[in-house]
The first five atom37 places (N, CA, C, CB, O) and aatype in JSON, in Angstrom:
{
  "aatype": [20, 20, 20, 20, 20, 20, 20, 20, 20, 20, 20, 20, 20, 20, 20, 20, 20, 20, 20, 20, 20, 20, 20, 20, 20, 20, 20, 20, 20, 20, 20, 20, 20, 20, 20, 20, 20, 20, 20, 20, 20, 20, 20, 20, 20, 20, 20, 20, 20, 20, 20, 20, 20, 20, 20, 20, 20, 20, 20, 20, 20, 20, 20, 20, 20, 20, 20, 20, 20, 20, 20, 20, 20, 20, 20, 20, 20, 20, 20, 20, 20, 20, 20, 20, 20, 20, 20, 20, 20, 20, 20, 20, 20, 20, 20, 20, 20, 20, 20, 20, 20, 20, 20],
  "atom_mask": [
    [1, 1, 1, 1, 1],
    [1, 1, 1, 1, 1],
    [1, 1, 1, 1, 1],
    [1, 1, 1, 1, 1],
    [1, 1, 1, 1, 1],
    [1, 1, 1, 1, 1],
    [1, 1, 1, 1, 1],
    [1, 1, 1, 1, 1],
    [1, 1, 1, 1, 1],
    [1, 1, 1, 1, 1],
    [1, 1, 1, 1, 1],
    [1, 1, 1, 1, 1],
    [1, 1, 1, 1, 1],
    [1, 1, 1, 1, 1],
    [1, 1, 1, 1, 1],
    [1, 1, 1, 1, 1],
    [1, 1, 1, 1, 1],
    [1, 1, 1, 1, 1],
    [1, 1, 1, 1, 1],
    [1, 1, 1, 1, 1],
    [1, 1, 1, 1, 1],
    [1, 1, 1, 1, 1],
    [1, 1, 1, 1, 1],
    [1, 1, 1, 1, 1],
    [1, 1, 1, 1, 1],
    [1, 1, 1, 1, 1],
    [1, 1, 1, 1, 1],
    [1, 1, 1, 1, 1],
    [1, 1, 1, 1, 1],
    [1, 1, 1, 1, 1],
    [1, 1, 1, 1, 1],
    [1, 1, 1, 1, 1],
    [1, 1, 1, 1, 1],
    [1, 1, 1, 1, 1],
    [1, 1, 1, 1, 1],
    [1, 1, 1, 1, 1],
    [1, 1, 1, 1, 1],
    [1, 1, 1, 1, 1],
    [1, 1, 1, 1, 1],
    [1, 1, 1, 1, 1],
    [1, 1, 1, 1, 1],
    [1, 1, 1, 1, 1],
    [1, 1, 1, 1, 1],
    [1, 1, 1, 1, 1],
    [1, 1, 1, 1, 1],
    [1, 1, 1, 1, 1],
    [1, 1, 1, 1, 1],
    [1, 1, 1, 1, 1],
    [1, 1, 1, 1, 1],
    [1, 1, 1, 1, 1],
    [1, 1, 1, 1, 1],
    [1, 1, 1, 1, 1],
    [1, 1, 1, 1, 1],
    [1, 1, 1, 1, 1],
    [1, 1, 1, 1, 1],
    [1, 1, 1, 1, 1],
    [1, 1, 1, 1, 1],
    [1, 1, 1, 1, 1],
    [1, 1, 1, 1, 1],
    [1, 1, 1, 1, 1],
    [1, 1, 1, 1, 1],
    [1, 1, 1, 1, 1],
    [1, 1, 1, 1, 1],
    [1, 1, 1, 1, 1],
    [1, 1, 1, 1, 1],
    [1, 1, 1, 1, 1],
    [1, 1, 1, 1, 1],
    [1, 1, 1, 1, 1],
    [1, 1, 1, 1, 1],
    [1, 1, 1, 1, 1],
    [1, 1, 1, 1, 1],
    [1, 1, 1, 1, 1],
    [1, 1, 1, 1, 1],
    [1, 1, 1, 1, 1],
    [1, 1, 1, 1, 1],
    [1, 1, 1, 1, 1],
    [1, 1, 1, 1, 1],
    [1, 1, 1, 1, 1],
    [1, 1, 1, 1, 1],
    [1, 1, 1, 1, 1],
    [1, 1, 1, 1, 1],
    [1, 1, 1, 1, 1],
    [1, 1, 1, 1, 1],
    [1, 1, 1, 1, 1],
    [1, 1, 1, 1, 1],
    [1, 1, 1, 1, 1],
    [1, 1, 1, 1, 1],
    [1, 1, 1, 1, 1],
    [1, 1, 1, 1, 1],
    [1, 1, 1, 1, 1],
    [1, 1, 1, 1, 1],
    [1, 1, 1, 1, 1],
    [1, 1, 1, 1, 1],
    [1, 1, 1, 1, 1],
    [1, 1, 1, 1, 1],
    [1, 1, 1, 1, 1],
    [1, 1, 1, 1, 1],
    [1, 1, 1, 1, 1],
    [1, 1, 1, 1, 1],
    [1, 1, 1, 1, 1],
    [1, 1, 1, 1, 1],
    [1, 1, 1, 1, 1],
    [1, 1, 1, 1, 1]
  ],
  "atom_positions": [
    [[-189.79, 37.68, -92.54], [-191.06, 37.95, -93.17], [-191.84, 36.64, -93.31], [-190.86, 38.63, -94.54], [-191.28, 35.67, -93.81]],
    [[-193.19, 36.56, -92.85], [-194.36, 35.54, -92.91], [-194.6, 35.93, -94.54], [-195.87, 35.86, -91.65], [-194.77, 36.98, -95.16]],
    [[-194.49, 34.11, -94.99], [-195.41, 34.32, -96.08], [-196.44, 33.95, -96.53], [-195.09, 34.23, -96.78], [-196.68, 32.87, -95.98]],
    [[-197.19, 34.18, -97.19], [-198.9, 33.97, -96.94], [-198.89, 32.56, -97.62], [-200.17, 35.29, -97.83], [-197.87, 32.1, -98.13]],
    [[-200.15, 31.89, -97.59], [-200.54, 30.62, -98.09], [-200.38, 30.66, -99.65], [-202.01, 30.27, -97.64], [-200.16, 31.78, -100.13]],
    [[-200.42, 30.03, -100.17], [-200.98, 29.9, -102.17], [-202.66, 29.59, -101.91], [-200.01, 27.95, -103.41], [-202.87, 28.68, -101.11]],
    [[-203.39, 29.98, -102.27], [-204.89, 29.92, -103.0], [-205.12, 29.55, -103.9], [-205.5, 30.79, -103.24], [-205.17, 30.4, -104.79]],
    [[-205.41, 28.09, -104.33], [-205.71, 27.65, -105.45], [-207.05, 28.83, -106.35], [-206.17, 26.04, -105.05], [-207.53, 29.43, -105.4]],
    [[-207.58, 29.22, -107.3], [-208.4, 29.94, -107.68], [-209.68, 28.62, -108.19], [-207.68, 31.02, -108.78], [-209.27, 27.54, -108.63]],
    [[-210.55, 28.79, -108.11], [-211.67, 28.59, -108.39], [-211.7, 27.16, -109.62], [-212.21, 30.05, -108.82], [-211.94, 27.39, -110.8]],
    [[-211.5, 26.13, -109.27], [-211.44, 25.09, -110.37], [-210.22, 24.63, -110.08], [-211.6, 25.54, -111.89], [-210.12, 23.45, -110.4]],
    [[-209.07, 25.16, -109.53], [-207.71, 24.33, -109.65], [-207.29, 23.53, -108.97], [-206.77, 24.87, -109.66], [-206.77, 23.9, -107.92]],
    [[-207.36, 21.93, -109.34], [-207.22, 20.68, -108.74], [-205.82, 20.92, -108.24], [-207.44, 19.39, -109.71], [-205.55, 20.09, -107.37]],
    [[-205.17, 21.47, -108.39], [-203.29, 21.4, -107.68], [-203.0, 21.11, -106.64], [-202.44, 22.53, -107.54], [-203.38, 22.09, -105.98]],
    [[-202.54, 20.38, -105.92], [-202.45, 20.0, -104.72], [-201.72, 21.55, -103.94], [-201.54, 18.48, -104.69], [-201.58, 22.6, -104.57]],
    [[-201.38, 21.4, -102.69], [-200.77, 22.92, -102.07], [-199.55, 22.59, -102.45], [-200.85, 23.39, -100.3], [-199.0, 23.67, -102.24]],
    [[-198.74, 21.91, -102.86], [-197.24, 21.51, -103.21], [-197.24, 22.04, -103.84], [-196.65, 20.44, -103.54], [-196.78, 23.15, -103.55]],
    [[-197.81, 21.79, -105.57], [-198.04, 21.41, -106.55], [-198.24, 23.01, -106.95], [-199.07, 20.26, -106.63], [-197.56, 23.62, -107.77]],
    [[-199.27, 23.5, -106.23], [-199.51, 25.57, -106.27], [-198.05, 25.68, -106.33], [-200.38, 26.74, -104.48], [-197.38, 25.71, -107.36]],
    [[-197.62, 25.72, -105.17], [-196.31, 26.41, -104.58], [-195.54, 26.07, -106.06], [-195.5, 25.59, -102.88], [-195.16, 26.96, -106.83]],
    [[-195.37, 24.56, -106.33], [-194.24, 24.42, -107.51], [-194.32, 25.6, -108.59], [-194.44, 22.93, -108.36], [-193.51, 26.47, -108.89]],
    [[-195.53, 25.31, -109.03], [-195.63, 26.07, -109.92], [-195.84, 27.52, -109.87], [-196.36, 25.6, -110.45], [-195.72, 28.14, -110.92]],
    [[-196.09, 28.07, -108.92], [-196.1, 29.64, -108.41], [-194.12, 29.65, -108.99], [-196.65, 29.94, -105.99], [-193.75, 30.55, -109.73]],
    [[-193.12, 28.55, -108.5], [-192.18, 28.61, -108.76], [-191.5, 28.84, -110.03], [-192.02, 27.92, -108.33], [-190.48, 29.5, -110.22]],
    [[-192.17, 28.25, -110.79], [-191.69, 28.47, -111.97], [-192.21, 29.69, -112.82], [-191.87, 27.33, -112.58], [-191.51, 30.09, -113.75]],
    [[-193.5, 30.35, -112.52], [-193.9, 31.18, -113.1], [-193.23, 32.54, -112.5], [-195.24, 30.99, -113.11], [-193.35, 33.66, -113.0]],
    [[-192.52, 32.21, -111.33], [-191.49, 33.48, -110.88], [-190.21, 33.46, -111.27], [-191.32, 33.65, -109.46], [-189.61, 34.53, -111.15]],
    [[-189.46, 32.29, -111.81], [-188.46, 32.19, -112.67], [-188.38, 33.0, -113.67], [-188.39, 31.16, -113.09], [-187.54, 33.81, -114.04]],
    [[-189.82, 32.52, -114.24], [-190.74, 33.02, -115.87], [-190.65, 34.69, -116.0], [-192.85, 32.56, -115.8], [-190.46, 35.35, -117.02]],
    [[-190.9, 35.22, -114.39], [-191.15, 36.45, -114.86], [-190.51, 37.57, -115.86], [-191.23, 36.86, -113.95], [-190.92, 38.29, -116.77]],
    [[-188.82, 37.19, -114.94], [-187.94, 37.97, -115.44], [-187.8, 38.36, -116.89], [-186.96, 37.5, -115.07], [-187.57, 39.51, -117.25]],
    [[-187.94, 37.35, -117.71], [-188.17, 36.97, -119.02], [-189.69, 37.82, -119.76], [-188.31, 35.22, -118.92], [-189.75, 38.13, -120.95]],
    [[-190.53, 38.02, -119.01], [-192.02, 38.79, -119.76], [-191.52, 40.15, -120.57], [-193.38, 39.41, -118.34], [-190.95, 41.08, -120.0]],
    [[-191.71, 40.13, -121.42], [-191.36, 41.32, -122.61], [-192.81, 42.25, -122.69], [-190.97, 40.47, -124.43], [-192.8, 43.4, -123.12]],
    [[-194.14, 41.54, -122.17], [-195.59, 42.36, -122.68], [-196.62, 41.03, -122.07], [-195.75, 42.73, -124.91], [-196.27, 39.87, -121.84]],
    [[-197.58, 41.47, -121.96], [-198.87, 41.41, -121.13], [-200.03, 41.95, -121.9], [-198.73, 42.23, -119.79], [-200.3, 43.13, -122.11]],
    [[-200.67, 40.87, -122.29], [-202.23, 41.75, -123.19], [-203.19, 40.99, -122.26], [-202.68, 41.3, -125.38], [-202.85, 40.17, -121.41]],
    [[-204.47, 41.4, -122.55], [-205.46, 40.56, -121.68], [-206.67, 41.32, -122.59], [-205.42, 40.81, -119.67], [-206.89, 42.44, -123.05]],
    [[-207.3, 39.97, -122.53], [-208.86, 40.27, -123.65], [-210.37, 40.03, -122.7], [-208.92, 38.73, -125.27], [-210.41, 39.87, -121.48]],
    [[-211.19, 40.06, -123.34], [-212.7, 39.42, -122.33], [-212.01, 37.9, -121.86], [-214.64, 39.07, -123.6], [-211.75, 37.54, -120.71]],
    [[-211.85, 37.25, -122.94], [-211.86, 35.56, -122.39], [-210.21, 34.71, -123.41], [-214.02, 34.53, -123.17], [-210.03, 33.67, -124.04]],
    [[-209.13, 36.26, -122.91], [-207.81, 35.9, -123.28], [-206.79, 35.91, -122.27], [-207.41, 36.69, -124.26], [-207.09, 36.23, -121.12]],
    [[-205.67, 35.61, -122.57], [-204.36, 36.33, -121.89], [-203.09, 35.84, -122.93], [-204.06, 35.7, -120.04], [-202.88, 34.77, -123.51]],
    [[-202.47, 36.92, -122.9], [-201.2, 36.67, -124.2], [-199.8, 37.31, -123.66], [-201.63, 37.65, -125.91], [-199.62, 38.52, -123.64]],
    [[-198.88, 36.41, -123.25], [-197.78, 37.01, -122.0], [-196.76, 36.39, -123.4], [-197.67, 36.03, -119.76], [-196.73, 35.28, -123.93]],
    [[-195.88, 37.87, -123.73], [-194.67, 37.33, -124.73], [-193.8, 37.62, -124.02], [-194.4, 37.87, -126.17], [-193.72, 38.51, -123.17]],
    [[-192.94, 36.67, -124.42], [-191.2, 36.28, -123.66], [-189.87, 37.11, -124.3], [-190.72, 34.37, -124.02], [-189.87, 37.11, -125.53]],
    [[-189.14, 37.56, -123.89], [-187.8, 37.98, -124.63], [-186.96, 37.03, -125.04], [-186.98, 38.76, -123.87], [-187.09, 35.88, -124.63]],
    [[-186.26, 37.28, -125.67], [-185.51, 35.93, -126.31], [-184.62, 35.17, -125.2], [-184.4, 36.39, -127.63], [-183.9, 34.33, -125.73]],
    [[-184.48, 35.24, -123.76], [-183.85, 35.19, -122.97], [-184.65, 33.81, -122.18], [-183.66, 36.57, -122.41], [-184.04, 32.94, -121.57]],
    [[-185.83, 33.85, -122.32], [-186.77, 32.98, -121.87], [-186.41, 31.19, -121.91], [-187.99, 33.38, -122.76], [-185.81, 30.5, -122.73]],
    [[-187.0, 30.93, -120.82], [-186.71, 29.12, -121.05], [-187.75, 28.68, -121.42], [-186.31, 28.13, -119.82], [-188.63, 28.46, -120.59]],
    [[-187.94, 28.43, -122.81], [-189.06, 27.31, -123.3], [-189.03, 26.28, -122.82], [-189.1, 26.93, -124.54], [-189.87, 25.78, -123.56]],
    [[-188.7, 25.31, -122.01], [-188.32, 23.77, -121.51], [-189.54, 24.6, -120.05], [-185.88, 23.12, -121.11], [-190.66, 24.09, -120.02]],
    [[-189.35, 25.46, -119.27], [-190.0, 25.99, -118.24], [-191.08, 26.26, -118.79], [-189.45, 26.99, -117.57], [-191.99, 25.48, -118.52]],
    [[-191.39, 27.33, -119.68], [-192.38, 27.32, -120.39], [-193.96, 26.15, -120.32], [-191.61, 27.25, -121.49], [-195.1, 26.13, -119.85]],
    [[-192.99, 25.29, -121.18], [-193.8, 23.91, -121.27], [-194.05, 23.55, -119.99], [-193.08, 22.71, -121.99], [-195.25, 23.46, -119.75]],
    [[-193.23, 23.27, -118.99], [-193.65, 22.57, -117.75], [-194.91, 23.47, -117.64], [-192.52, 22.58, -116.36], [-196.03, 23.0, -117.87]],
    [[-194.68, 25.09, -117.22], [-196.01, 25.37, -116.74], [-197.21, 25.27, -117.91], [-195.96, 26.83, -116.12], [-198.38, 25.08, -117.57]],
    [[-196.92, 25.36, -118.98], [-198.57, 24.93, -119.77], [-198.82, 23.59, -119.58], [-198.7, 25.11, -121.55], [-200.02, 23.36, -119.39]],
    [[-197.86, 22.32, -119.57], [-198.5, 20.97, -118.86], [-199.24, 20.97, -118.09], [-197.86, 20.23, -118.29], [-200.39, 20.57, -118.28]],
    [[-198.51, 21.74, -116.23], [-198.76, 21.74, -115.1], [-200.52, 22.54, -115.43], [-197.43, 22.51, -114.18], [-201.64, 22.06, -115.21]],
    [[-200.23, 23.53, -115.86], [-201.73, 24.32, -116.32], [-202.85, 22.83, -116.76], [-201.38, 25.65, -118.17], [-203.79, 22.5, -116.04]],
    [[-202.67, 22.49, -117.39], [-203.29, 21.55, -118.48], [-204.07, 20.71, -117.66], [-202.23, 20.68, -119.44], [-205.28, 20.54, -117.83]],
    [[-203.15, 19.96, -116.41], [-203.37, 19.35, -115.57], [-204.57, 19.51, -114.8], [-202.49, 19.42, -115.06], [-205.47, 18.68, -114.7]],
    [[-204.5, 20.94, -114.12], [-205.04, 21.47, -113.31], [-206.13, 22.47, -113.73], [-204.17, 21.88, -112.66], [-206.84, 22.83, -112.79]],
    [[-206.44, 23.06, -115.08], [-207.22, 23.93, -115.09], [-207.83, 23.41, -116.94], [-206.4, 25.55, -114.65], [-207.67, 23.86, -118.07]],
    [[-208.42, 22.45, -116.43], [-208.56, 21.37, -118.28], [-209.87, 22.65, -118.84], [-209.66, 18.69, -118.09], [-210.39, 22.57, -119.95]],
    [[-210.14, 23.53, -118.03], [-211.2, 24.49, -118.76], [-210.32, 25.34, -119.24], [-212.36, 25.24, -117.91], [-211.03, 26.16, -119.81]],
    [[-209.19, 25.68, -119.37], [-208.1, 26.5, -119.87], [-207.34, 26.15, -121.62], [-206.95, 26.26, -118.62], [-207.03, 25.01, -121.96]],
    [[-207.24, 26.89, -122.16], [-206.69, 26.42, -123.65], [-205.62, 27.28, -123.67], [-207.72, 26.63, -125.07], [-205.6, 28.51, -123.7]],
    [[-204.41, 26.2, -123.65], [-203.22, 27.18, -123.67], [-202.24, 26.57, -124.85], [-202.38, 27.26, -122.06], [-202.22, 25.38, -125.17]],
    [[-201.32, 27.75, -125.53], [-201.01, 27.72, -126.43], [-199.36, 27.75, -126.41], [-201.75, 28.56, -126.98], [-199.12, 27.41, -125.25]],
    [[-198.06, 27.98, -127.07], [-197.2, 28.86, -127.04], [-196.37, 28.54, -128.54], [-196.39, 28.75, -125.63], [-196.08, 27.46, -129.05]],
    [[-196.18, 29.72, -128.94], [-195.2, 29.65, -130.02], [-194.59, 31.0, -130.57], [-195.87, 28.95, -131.13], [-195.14, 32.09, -130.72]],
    [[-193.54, 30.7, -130.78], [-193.12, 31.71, -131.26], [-192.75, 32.88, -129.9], [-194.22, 32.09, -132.34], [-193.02, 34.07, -129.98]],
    [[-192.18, 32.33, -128.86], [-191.8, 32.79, -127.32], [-193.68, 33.78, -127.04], [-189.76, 34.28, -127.33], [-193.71, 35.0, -126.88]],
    [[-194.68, 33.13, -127.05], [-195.86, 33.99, -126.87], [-196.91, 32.97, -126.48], [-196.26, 34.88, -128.22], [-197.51, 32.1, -127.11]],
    [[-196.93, 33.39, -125.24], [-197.89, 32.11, -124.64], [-199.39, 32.97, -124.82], [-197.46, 31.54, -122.6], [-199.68, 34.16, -124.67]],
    [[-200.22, 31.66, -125.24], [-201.55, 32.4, -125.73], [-202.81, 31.35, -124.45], [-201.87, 32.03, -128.06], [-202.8, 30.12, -124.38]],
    [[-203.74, 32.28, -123.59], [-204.33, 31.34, -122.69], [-205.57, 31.86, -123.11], [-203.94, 31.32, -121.09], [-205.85, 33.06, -123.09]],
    [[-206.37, 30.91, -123.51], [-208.07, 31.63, -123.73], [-208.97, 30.61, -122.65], [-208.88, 31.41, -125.82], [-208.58, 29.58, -122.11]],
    [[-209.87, 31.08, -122.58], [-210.97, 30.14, -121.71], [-212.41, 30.72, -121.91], [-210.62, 30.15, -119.95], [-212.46, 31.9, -121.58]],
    [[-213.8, 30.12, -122.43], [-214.9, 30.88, -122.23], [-215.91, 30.11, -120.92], [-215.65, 30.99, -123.76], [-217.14, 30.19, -120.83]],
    [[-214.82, 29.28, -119.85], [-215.35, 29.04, -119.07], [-215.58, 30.25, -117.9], [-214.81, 27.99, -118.85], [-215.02, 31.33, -118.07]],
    [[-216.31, 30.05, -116.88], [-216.51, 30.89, -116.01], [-215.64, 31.13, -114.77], [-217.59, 30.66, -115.72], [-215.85, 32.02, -113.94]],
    [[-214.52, 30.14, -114.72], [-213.8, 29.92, -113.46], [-212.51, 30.74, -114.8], [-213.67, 27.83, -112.52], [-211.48, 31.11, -114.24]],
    [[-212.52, 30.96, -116.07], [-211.05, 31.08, -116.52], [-210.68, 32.45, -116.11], [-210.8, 30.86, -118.13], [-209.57, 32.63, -115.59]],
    [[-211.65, 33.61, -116.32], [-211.17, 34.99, -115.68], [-210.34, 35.33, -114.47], [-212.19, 35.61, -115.39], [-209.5, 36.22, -114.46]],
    [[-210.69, 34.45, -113.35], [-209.83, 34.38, -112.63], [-208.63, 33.99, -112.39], [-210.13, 34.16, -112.21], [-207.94, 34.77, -111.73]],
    [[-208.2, 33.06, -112.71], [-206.98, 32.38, -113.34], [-206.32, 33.19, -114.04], [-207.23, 31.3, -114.17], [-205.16, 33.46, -113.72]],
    [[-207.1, 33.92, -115.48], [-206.11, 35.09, -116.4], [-205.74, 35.95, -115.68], [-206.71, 35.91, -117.54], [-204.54, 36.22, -115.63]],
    [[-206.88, 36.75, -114.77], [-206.38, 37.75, -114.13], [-205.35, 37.38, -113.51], [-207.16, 38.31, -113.39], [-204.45, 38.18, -113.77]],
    [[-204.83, 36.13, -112.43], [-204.35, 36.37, -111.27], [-202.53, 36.41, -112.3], [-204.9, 34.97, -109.81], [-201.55, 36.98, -111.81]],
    [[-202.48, 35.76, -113.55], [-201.65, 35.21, -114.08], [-200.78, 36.71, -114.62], [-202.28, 34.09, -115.1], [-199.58, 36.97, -114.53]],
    [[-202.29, 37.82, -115.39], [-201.57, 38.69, -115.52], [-201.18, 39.86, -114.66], [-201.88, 38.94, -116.35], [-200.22, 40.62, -114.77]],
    [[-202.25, 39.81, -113.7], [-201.49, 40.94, -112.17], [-200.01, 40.67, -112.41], [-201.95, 40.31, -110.07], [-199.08, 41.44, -112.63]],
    [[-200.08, 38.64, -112.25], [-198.04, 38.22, -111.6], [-197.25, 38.72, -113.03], [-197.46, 35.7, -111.25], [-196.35, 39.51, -112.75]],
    [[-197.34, 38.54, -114.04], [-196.58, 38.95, -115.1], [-196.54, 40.28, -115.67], [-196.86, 38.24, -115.96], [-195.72, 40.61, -116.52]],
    [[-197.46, 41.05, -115.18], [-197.35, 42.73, -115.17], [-197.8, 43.08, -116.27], [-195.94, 43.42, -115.03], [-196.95, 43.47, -117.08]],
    [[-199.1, 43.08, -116.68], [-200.26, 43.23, -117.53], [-199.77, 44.92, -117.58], [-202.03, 42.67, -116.79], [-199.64, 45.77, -116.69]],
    [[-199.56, 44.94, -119.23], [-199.63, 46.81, -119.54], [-198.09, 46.55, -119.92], [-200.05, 48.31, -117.84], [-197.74, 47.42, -120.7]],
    [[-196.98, 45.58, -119.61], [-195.87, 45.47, -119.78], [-195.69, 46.31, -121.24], [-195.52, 44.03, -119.64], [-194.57, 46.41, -121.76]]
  ]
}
């Protein structure tokens, strides 16, 4: 099976490595998603107690890095992402399609 490229979304400085890494870890991440909310200018993905906070953090750094119009949060295994920029909708969306929004 061919697999398709990574697409940075609209604002994200990440190099194509750097996508891929982190596409990596947020598929580690998945297994772990307990629920999926999504607001106008939110996204709120909670973890089961099974979750790696140490991974966690890498991807809100790696985020931080790359998408500085992004405000991301986590506590309490409940990662909280708001943005009232115009590039952030896309980003939430693509984040909660991968983590299964409606969970």
């Amino acid at each position: 099976m061919k697999s398709l490229p990574l697409i940075a979304p609209a604002g994200c400085t990440l190099s194509p490595g750097a996508l891929a890494e982190q596409f990596g870890r947020a598929s580690r991440l998945a297994p772990a998603v307990a629920g999926v909310s999504r607001s106008a200018t939110g996204l709120r993905v909670a973890f089961g107690a099974d979750v790696d906070d140490g991974l966690v953090e890498e991807l809100i750094a790696t985020e931080q890095t790359c998408c500085s119009f992004l405000e991301l949060g986590y506590e309490g295994r409940v990662l909280q992402i708001e943005s009232n920029d115009p590039r952030g909708p896309e980003v939430m969306d693509r984040l909660a399609a991968y983590f299964g929004e409606g969970r």
